[in-house]
C-alpha positions in Angstrom: 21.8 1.2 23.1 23.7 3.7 24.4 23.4 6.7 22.3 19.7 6.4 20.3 19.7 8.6 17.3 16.8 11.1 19.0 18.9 11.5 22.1 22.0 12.2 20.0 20.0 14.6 17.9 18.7 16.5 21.5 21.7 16.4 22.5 23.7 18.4 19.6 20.8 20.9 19.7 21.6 21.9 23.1 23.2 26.2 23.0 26.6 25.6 24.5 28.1 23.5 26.3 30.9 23.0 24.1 33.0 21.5 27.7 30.7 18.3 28.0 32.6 15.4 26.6 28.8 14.0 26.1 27.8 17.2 23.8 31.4 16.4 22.0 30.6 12.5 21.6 26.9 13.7 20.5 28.9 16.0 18.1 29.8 14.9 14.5 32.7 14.6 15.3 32.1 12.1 17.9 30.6 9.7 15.5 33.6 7.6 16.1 34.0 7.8 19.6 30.2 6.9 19.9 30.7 3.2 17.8 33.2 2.4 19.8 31.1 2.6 22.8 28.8 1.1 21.4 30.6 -1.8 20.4 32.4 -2.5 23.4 29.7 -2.1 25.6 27.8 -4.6 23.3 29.9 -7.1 24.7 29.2 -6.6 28.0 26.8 -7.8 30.8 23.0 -6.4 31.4 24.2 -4.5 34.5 27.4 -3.0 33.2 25.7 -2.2 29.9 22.8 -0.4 32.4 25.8 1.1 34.1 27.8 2.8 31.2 24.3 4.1 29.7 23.9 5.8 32.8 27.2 7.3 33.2 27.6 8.0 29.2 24.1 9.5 29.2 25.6 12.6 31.6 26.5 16.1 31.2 28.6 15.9 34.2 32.4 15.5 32.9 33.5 13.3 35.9 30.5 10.9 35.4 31.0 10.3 31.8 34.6 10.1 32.3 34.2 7.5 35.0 32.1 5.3 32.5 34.4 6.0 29.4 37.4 4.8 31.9 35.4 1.2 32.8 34.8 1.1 29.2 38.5 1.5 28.2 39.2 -0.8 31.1 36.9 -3.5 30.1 38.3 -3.2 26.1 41.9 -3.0 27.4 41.6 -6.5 30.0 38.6 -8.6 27.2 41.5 -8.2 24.1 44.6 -9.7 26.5 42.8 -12.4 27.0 40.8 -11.5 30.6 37.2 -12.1 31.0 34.9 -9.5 32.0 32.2 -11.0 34.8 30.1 -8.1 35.9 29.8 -5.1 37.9 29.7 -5.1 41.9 30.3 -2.6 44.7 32.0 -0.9 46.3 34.4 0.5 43.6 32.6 0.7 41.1 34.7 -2.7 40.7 34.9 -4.8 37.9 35.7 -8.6 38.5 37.7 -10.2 36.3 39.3 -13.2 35.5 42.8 -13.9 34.0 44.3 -15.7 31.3 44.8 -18.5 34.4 41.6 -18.3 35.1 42.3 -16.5 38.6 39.6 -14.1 40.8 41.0 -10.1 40.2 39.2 -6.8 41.1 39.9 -4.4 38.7 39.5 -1.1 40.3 38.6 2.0 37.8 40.0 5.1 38.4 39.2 8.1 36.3 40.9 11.6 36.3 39.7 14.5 34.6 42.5 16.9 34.6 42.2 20.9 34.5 44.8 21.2 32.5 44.1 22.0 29.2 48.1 21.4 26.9 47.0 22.8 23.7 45.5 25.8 24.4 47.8 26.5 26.7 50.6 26.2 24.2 49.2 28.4 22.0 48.3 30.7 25.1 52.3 30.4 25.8 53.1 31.3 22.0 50.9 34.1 22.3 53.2 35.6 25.8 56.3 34.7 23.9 55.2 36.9 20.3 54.4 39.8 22.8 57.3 39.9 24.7 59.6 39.6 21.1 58.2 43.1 20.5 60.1 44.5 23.0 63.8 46.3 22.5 66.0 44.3 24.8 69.8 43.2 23.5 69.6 40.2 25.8 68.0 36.7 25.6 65.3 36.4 27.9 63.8 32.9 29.7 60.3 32.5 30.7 59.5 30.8 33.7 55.8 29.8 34.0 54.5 29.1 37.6 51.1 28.0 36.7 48.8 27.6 34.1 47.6 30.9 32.4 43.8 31.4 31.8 42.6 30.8 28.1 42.3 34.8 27.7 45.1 35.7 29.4 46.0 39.6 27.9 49.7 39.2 27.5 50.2 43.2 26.9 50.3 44.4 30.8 53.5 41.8 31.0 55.2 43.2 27.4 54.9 46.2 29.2 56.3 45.7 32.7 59.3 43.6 30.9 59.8 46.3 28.3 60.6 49.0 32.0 62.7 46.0 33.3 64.6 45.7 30.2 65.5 49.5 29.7 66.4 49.1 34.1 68.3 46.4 33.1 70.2 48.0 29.9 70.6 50.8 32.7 72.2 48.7 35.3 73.9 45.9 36.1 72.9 45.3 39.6 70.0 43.1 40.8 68.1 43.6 37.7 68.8 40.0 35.7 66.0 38.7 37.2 62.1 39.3 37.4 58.5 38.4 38.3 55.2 39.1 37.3 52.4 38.1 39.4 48.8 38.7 39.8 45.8 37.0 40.4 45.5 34.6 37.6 49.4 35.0 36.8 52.8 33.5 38.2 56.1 34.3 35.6 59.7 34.6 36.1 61.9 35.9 33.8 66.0 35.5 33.4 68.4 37.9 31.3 70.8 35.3 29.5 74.7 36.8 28.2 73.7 36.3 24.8 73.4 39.9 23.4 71.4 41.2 20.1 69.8 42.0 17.9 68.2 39.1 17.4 65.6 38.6 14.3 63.8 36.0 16.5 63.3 37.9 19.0 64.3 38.0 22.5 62.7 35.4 24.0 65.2 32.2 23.9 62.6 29.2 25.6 60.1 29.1 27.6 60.1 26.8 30.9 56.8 24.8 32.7 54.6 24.8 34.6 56.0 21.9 35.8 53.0 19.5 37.4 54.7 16.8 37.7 54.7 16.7 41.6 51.3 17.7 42.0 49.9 15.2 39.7 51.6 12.6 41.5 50.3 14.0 44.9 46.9 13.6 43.7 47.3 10.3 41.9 49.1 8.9 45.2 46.1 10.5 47.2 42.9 9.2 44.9 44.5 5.5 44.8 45.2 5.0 48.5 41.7 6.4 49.5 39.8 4.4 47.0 42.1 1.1 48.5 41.2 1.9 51.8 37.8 1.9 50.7 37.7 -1.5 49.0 39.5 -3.1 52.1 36.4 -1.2 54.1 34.1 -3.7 52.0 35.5 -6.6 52.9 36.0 -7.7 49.8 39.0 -10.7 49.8 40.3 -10.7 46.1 43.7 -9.6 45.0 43.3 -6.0 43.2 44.1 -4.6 39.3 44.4 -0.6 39.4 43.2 1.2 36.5 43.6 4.8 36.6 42.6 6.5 33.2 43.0 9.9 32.5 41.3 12.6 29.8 44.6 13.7 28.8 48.3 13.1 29.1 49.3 12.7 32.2 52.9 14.2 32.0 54.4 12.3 34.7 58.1 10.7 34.2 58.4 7.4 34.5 60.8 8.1 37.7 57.9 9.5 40.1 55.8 6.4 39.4 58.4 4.1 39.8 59.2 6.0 43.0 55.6 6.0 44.1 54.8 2.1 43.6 58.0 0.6 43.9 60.5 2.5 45.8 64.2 3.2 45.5 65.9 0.9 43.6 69.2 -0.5 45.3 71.1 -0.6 41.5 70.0 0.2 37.9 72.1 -1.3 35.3 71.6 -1.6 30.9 72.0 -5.3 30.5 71.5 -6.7 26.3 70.3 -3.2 25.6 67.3 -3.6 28.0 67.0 -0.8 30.9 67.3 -3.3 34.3 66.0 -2.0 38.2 66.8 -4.1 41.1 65.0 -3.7 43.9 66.7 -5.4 47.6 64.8 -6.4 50.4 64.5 -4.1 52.7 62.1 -1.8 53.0 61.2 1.1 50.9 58.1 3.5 51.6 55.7 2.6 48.0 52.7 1.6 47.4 53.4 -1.6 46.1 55.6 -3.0 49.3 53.2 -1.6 51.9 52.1 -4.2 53.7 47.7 -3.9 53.9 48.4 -3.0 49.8 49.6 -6.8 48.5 46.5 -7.7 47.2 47.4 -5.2 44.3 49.0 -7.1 41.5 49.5 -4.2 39.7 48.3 -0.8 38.0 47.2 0.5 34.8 48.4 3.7 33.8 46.1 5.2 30.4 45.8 8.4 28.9 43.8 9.5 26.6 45.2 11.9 23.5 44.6 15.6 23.3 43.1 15.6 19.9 41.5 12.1 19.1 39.4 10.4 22.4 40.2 6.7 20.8 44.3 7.6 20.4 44.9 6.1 24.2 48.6 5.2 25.5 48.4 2.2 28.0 51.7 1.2 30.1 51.6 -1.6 33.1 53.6 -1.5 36.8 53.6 -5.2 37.7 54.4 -6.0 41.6 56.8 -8.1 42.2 55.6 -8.4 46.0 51.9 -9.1 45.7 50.0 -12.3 46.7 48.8 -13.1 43.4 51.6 -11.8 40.9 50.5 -11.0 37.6 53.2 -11.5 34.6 54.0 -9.5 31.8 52.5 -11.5 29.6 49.0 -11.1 31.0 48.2 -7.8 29.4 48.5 -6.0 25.9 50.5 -3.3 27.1 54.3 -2.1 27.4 54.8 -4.0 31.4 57.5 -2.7 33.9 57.4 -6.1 35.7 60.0 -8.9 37.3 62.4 -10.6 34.6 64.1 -12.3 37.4 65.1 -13.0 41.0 67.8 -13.3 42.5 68.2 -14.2 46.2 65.7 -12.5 47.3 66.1 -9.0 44.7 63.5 -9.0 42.4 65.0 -7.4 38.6 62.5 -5.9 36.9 62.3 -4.3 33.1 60.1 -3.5 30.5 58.3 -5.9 28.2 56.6 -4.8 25.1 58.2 -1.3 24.9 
């Protein structure tokens, strides 16, 4: 069992805390969360059920994430069909078999982001009513470079912007545009033409921080280390990526496409149904290097802001690897090939 009712109990009596996704699982709250472990590590192996008890059992965020990411894996691969054989090294790896009853690795990623999008949306709201107080007749656009602390005082920037405002009203020149920075803070801010009153307020949107291209810099980093390590292990089966993260992980679908396929040589809209095709030459990506066609494919999974068991789940299939795995083969919206021809693989989604 992996959460006995006296460790549960010890658990929620532990002062703060309030971070630990085990001290939330232990929670009432969690109550859910903590059957559905339960369950789907009932199915499981001795040592993968040893495993996840181990990692579950942890105050340390990244350890119970890594075991509530095998968990997810596990559940993900067992309901399309794929069966679950054990645990082995290095990795932690999970060997699988499919639906044709071939040999995969699946290789379990987890990311624990820092980001945290609620509170920062409320921390954004909080920026945007502050700077509304101030007496400016023109539209202003916030520009956030990075994340702002969870008690962030927004008072020292409605007062710097109310001085640039009364410049601004003063003068035309060099004064549409500002920054605030500081230790913890990175804005910009943009006059617009539109000109007040305005009962809303002067603030017309807010922009970012845009993480797009740093989350796909780490991403692209974790997965080719953790590659390079299997390969290290001398371990000969093709490979099934899982990367699982604690929240969304607000990447468009255009970086990851970019990252494990490459450029595509044409895009076209074909019966309604969004169509890449990708040529022959060579295009720097994960999925066309050549020491990386063992990888059939990867999982992409994020798990929901306000409900741990609310989890989106979408597929990149390789049309390049040794052992291609279809779109068919797992319960999950697939970017993989619909066709070929000559030698240009077409790929689309399936199950979108």
């Amino acid at each position: 069992m992996l959460f006995p009712e006296s460790f549960v109990r010890d658990v929620s009596k532990l002062p703060g805390g309030s971070y630990s996704f085990l001290r939330q699982v232990c929670s009432p709250d969690g109550a859910r969360v903590r059957s559905w472990l339960e369950e789907e590590a009932g199915r499981a192996s001795p040592p993968l059920r040893q495993r996840w008890a181990d990692t579950l059992g942890s105050f340390d965020n990244r350890r119970f994430f890594q075991g509530y990411a095998e968990v997810l894996t596990a559940s993900l691969l067992t309901r399309s069909g794929w069966a679950l054989e054990g645990l082995e090294w290095p990795g932690p790896t999970l060997p699988v078999r499919d639906p044709k009853g071939r040999e995969f690795d699946a290789l379990v990623l987890s990311f624990v982001r820092q980001v945290r999008p609620v509170p920062d949306r409320i921390v954004l709201e909080r920026l945007a009513n502050a700077i509304n107080r101030v007496g400016g007749r023109s539209r202003i656009v916030v520009c956030v470079r990075k994340w702002l602390p969870h008690d962030f005082d927004p008072e020292p920037v409605r007062r710097a912007i109310d001085l640039w405002l009364t410049d601004a009203d003063r003068s035309s020149l060099n004064s549409r545009y500002a920054t605030y920075d500081d230790e913890h803070t990175s804005l910009e801010f943009a006059l617009t033409n539109a000109e007040g009153p305005f009962e809303d307020g002067v603030v017309l949107f807010s922009l970012g921080p845009f993480e797009a291209q740093r989350t796909i810099e780490i991403l692209e980093t974790r997965v080719v280390f953790e590659l390079d390590a299997y390969r290290a292990g001398d371990r000969q089966r093709p490979i099934l990526l899982s990367c699982v993260a604690d929240q969304p992980w607000c990447i468009s679908d255009g970086y990851l496409r970019d990252l494990l396929l490459g450029k595509p040589v044409a895009q076209s809209t074909s019966d309604g149904s969004y169509e890449l095709t990708y040529g022959p030459a060579f295009s720097p990506s994960l999925f066309r290097e050549p020491l990386y066609q063992s990888v059939g494919g990867m999982l992409l999974s994020e798990r929901s802001t306000s409900d741990a068991l609310d989890v989106r789940t979408r597929a990149y299939l390789s049309p390049w690897a040794e052992q291609p795995i279809g779109p068919s083969a797992l319960g999950c919206p697939s970017l993989a090939v619909d066709r070929i021809e000559g030698d240009r693989p077409i790929l689309r989604w399936f199950g979108a």
